[in-house]
C-alpha positions in Angstrom: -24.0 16.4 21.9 -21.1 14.7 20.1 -18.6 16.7 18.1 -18.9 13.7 15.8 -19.7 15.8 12.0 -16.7 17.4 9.6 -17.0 20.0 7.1 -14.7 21.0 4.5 -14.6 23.5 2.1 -11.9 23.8 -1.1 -10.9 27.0 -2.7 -9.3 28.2 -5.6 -7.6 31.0 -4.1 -5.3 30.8 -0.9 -6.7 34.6 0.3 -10.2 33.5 -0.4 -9.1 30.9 1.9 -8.6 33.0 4.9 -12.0 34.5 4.5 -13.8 31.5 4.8 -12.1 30.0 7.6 -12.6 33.0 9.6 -16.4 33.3 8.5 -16.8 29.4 9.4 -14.9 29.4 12.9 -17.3 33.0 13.2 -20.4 31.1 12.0 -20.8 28.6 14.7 -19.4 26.9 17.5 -17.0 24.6 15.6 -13.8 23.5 16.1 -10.8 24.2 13.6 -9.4 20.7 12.1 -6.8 22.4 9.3 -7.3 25.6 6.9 -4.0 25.2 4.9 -2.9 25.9 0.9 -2.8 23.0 -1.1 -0.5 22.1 -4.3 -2.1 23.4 -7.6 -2.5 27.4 -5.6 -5.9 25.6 -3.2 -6.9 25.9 -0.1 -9.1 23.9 2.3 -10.8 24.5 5.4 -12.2 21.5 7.7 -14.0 22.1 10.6 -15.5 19.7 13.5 -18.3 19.2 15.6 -22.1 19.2 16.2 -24.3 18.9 13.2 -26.0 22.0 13.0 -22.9 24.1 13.6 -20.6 22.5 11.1 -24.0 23.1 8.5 -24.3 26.1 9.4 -20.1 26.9 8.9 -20.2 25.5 5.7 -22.7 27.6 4.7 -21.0 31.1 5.7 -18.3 30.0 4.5 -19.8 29.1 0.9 -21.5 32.3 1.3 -17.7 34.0 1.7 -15.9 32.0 -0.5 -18.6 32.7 -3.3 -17.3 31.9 -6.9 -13.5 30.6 -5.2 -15.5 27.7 -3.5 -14.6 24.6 -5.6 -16.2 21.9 -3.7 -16.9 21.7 -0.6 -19.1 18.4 2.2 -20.9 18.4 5.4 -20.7 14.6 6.7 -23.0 13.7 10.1 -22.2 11.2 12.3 -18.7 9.8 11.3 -17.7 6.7 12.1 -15.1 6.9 14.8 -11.8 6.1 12.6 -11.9 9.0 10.7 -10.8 11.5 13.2 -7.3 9.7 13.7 -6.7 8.7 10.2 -7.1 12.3 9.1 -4.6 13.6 12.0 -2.4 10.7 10.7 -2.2 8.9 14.5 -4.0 5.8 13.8 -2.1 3.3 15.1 -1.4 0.1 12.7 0.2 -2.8 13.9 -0.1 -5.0 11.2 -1.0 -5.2 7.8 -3.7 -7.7 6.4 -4.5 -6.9 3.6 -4.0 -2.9 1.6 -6.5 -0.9 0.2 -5.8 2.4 -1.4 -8.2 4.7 -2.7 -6.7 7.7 -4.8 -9.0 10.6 -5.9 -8.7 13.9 -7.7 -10.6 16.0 -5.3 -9.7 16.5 -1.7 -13.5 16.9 -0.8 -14.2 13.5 -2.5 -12.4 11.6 -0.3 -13.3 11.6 3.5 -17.3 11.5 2.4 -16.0 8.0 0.9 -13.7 6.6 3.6 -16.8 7.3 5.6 -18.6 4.8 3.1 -15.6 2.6 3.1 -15.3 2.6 6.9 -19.3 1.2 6.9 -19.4 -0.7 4.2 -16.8 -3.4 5.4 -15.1 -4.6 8.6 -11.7 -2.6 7.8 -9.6 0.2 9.6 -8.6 3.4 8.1 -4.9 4.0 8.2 -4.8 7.0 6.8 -6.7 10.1 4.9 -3.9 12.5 3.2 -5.5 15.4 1.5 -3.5 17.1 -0.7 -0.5 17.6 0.9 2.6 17.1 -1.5 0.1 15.3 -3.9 -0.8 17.5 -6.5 -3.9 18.6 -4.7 -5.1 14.7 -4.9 -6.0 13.2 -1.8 -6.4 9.4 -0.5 -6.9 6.7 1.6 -5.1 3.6 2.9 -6.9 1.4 5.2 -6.5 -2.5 6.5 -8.4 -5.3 6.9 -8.8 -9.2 5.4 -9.0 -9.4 1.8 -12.9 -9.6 1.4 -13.4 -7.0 3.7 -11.0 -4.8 1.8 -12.2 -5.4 -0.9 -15.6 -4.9 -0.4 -14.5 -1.1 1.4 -12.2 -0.1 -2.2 -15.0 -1.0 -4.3 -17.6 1.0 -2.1 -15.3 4.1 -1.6 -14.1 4.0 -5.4 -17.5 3.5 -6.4 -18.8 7.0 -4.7 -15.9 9.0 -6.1 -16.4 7.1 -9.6 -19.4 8.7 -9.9 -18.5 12.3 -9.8 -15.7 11.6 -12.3 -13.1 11.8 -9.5 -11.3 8.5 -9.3 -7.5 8.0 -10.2 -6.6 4.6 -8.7 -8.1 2.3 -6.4 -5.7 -1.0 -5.3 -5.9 -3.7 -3.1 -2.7 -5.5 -2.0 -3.5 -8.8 -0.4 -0.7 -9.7 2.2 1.3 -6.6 1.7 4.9 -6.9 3.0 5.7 -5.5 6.2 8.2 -2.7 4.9 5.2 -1.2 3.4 3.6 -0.3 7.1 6.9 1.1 8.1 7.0 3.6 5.0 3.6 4.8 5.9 3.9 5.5 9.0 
């Protein structure tokens, strides 16, 4: 079976963090993607692989975590451009056109570049979770302008809904020094 489902789980306290990384990686047969602290005193825990196990991770670690578990997804079946983006080695060539999707919550955002990913003809550039951010999180992908478009409004419109949403941008023929300052 593919390894092809994430989980994530954000905490509001870094030692609470430990304990629910070790409970998930003890849970099931997953793989580790990052447990790290976050700005703002978080921390988050992302695991990979079947279904079932990363479901049934998340769940001891919920159970673990108890009242430090601020938020927290189990996402099946991810299309195939997540896993670079959020190691940061998708390779970009060129720009078409930029979209940017900026959220509040680190566990809002890879459930929507999932949406984004589907709802358009784009590619995801990048997923940066928290990481000198504030303990925001976004995403940059590429594409033409429609298809862009179309991928912001779908990923923005997700996070929208839980209240989440600080920016969402779409940059039509971005310069090129913009590539070289993201990667």
């Amino acid at each position: 079976m593919a390894k092809d489902s994430i989980g994530l789980i954000e905490l509001g306290s870094i030692a609470a963090g430990y304990q629910v990384c070790d409970a998930m990686l003890k849970a099931a047969d997953v793989e580790l993607v990052l447990a790290r602290s976050i700005c703002s005193g978080k921390y988050m825990v992302m695991v990979r692989g079947e279904v079932g196990a990363v479901q049934a991770a998340v769940a001891s670690g919920n159970t673990a975590g108890s009242f430090s578990v601020i938020d927290c997804f189990t996402i099946a079946n991810l299309h195939e451009s997540i896993f670079p983006a959020i190691g940061g080695t998708a390779q970009v060539e060129k720009l078409d056109a930029l979209g940017i999707v900026e959220s509040f919550s680190v566990a809002a955002v890879p459930g929507n570049d999932e949406a984004a990913a589907k709802a358009a003809d784009v590619r995801l550039i990048e997923v940066r979770l928290a990481m000198a951010l504030g303990g925001k999180a976004f995403v940059t992908l590429t594409g033409d302008v429609a298809a862009v478009e179309s991928a912001v409004a779908a990923a923005a419109r997700t996070i929208g809904q839980k209240g989440l949403l600080v920016n969402k941008v779409v940059i039509p023929r971005p310069r090129p020094e913009l590539l070289k300052e993201m990667i």
